[in-house]
C-alpha positions in Angstrom: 0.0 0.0 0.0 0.9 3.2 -1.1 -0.1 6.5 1.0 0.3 10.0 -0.6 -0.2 13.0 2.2 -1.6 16.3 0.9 -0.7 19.4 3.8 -3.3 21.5 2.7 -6.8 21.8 3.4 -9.3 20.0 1.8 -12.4 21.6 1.0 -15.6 19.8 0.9 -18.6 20.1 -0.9 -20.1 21.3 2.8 -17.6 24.4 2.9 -16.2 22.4 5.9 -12.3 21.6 5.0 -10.1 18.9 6.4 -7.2 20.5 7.3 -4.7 17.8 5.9 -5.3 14.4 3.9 -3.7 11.0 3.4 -4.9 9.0 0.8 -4.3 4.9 0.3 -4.1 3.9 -2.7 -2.8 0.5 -4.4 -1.1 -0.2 -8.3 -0.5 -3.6 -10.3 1.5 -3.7 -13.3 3.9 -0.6 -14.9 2.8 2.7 -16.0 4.6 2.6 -19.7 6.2 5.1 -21.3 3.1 7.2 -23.2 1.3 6.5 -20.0 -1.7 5.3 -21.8 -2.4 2.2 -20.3 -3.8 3.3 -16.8 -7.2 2.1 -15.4 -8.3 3.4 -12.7 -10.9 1.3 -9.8 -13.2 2.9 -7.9 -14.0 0.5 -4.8 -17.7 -0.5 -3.1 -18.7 0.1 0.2 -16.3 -2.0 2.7 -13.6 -2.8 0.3 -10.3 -1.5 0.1 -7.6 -0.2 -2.2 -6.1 -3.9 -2.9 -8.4 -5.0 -5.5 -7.1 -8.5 -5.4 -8.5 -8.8 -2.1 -11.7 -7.8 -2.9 -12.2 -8.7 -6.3 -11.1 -12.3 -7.3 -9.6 -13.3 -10.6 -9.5 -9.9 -12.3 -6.5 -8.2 -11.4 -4.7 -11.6 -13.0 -3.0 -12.5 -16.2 -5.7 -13.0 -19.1 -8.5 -10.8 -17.0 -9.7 -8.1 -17.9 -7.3 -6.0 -15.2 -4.5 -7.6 -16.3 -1.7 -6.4 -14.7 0.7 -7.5 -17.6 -1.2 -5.3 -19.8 -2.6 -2.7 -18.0 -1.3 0.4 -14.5 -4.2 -0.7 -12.1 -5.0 2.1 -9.6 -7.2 2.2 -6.9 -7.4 4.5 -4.2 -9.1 4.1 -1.0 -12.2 6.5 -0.2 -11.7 8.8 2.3 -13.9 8.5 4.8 -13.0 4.7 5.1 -10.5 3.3 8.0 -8.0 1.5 5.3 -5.3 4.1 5.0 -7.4 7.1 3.8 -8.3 10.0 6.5 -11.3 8.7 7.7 -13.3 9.1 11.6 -10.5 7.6 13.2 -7.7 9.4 11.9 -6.2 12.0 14.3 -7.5 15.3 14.0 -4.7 17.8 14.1 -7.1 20.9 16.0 -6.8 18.2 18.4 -4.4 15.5 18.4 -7.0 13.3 19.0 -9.4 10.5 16.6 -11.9 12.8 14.8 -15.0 9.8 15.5 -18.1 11.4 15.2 -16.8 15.2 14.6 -15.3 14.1 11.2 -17.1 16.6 9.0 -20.1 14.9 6.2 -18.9 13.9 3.3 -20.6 13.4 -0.3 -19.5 11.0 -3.1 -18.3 14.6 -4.7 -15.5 15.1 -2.4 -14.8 11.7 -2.4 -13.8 12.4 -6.2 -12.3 15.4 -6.0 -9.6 13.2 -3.8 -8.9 10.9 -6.6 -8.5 14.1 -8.4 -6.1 15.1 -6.3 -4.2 11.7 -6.0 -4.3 11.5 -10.3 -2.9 15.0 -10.6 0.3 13.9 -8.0 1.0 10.4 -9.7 0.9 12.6 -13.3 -1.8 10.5 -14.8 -3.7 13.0 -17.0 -5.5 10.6 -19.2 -6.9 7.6 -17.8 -7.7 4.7 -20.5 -10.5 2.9 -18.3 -12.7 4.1 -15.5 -14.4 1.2 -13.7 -16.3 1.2 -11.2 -19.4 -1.0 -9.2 -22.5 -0.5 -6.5 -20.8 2.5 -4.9 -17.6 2.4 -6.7 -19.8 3.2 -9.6 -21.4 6.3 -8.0 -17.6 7.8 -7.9 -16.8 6.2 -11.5 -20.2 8.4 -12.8 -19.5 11.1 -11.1 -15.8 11.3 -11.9 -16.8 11.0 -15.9 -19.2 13.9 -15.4 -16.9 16.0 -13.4 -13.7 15.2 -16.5 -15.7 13.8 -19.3 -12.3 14.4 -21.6 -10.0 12.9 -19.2 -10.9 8.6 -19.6 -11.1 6.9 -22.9 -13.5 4.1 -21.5 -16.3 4.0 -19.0 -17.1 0.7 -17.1 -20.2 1.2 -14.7 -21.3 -2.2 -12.9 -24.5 -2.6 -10.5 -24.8 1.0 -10.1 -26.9 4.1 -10.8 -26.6 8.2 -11.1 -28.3 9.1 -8.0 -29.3 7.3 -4.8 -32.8 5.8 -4.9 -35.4 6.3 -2.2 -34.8 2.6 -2.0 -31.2 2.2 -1.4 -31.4 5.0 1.0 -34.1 3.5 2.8 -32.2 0.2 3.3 -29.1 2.6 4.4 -31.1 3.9 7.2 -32.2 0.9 8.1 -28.7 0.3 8.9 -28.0 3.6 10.7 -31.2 2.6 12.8 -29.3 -0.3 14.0 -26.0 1.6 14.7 -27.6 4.3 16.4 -29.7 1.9 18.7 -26.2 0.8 20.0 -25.5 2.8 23.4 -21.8 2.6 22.9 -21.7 4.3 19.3 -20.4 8.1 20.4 -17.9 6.6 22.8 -14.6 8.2 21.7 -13.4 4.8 21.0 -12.6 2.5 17.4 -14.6 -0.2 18.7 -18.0 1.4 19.7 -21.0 0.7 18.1 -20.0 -2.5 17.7 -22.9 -4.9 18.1 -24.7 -2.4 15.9 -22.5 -2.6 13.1 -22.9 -6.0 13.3 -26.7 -5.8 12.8 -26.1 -3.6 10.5 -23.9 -5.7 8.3 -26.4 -8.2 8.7 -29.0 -6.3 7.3 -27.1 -5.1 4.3 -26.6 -9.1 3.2 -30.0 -9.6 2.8 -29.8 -6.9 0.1 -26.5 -7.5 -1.7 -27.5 -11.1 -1.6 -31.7 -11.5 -2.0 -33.6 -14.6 -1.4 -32.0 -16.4 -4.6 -28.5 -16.0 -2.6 -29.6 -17.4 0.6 -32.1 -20.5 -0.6 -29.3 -22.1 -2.4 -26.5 -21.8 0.0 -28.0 -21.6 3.7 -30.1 -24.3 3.9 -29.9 -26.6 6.9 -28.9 -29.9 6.5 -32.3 -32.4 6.5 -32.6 -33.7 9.7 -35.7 -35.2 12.0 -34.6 -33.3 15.1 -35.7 -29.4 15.9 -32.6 -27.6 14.8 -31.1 -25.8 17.5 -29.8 -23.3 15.4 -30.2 -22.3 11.8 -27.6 -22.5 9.3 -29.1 -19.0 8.0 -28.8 -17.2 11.8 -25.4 -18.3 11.9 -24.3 -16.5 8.7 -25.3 -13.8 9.9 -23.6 -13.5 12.8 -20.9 -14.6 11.4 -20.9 -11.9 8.8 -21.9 -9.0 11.3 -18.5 -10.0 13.1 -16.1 -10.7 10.4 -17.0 -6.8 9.6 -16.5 -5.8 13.0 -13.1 -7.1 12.5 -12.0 -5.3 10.1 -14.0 -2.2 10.2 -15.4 0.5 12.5 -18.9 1.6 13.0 -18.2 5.5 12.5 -16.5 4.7 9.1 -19.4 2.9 8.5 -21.5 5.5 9.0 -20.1 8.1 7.0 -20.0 6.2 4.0 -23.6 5.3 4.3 -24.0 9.0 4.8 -22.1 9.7 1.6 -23.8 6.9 -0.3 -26.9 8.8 0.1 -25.9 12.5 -1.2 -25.1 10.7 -4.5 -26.5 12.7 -7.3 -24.6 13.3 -10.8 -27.5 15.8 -11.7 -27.0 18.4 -8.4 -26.3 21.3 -9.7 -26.2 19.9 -13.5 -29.5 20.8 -14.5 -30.7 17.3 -13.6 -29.5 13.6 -13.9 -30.2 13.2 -17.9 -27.8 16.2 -18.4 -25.2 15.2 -16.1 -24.9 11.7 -18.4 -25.0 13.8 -21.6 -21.8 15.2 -20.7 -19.9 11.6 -20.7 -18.0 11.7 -24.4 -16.2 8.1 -24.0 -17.2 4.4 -24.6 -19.6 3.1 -22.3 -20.1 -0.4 -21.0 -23.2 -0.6 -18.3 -23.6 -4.3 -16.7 -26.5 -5.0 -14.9 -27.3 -8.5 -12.7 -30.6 -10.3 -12.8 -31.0 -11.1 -9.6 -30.2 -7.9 -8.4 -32.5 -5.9 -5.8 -30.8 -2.4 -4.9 -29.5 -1.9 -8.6 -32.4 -3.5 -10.7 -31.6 -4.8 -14.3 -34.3 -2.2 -15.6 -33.2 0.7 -13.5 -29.4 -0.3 -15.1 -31.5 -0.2 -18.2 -32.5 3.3 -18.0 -28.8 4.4 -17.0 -27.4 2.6 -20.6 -29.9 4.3 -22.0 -29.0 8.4 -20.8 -25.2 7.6 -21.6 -25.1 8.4 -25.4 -24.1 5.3 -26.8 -23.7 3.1 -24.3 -23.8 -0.6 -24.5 -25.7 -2.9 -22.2 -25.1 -6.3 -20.8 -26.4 -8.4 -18.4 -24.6 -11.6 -15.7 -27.5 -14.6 -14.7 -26.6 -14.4 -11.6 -28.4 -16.2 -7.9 -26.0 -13.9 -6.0 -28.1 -10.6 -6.3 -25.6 -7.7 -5.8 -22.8 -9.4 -5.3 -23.0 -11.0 -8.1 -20.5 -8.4 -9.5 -18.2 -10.1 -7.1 -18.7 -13.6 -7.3 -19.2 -13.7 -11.3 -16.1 -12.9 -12.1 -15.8 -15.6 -14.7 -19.1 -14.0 -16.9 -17.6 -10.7 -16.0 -14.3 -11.5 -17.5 -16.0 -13.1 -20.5 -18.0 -10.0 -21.5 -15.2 -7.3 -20.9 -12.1 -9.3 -22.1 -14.3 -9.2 -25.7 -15.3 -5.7 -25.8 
């Protein structure tokens, strides 16, 4: 990992400014000489900068982020507790973990950092802009933002502007934070049985009943089960993210999530997309529940010229994540 550290203040789209910034950020492969061969990955939710640990079998020889081929970038969303300045990094006002007074950020500002990060690593043109679920709300509004700067635009299980839907589920999942006592303790572990819930809540979405029917089923049996092989899972899952995340990051990325709008400001969402000049490649998944196949539809169809494809998928959402074979197969050939 990678950290470039930018002294001066950061403005947000708030007017509030953070007075210094880190920012994590990963590369695969070599930048070659015309520096034409950069694509650049915008990350979901919980992920990270390392896209090989979040994104199987595509930063790999013969996939479509072939690192033999291609500079991979991806830097991690400030805001988030993998490198970038996020709730627990120290505040310098006070020497102390910003936690709940780190200032509301939007998917804008989480842009303008990749801005910044581009700018210092020299990489005025970008060859390939990809991004999925929340990676693709920075990857749209990125394109609309620079519309001249990428030659190719790769949007996957995403959309232009938070639905009432996908916020709804978001504060569903702030409702279970909050209803934690401990979250607004001045401490990285607080809040933690609420992320867990919260976590919880969010597979049912990313995953849908398809997901869970064919991989949580108890084994038959004559006896009353104890204990479901679906409750488990989700415990299970509600701590592995406590592990390796904090419920104020959490938090301010749902927070974020929901400000998404690529037509604030723009004259509205259809003009926003108007603006994106380059090759576009929208990928929808059948089975999935926050990003619809017919809302992903719609999207292909404001992008001038955009192409549409679609994964059969039981995984729902993250079928963007466990597909990678079909996803491979329809971007190695375009």
């Amino acid at each position: 990992m990678n950290t470039f550290h930018s002294p001066t203040p950061f403005l947000l789209e708030s007017g509030e400014t953070i007075q210094e910034l880190d920012i994590a950020y990963h590369t695969f492969g070599t930048l070659n000489e015309r520096k034409d061969n950069v694509v650049w990955v915008c990350h979901a939710l919980t992920a990270n900068s390392d896209v090989q640990d979040w994104w199987p079998h595509t930063v790999e020889a013969g996939c479509f982020l072939d690192p033999g081929k291609w500079f991979v970038v991806c830097a991690n969303i400030i805001g988030s507790c993998y490198g970038s300045t996020g709730p627990t990094s120290i505040n310098p006002a006070t020497g102390e973990p910003y936690y709940d007074a780190f200032p509301k950020l939007t998917i804008r500002d989480m842009v303008n950092a990749h801005i910044l990060l581009a700018d210092a690593l020299g990489l005025e043109r970008i060859h390939m802009l990809v991004g999925s679920s929340v990676g693709g709300f920075q990857a749209i509004e990125w394109v609309v933002m620079q519309p001249e700067r990428f030659d190719r635009l790769i949007l996957i299980a995403t959309s232009p502007k938070a639905s009432p839907w996908s916020i709804a589920i978001d504060e569903t999942q702030r409702m279970a934070i909050l209803s934690d006592r401990t979250y607004g303790e001045h401490r990285p572990d607080a809040g933690h049985d609420g992320l867990a819930a919260a976590r919880a809540i969010g597979l049912l979405t990313y995953r849908g009943p398809w997901g869970y029917n064919m991989t949580q089923q108890d084994p038959p049996t004559d006896e009353i089960p104890k204990d479901h092989r679906a409750c488990s899972y989700q415990r299970y899952q509600g701590e592995k993210l406590c592990r390796r995340f904090n419920a104020y990051s959490y938090m301010a990325i749902l927070d974020a999530f929901d400000t998404h709008d690529a037509g604030r400001g723009r004259g509205g969402v259809s003009a926003a997309l108007a603006r994106i000049k380059c090759p576009t490649i929208v990928i929808g998944i059948t089975t999935d529940i926050i990003f619809t196949p017919g809302e992903m539809r719609e999207l292909t169809d404001m992008i001038p010229g955009a192409r549409y494809f679609e994964i059969q998928s039981e995984f729902g959402h993250d079928g963007f994540l466990v597909e990678h074979e079909k996803l491979n197969q329809i971007l190695m050939q375009e």
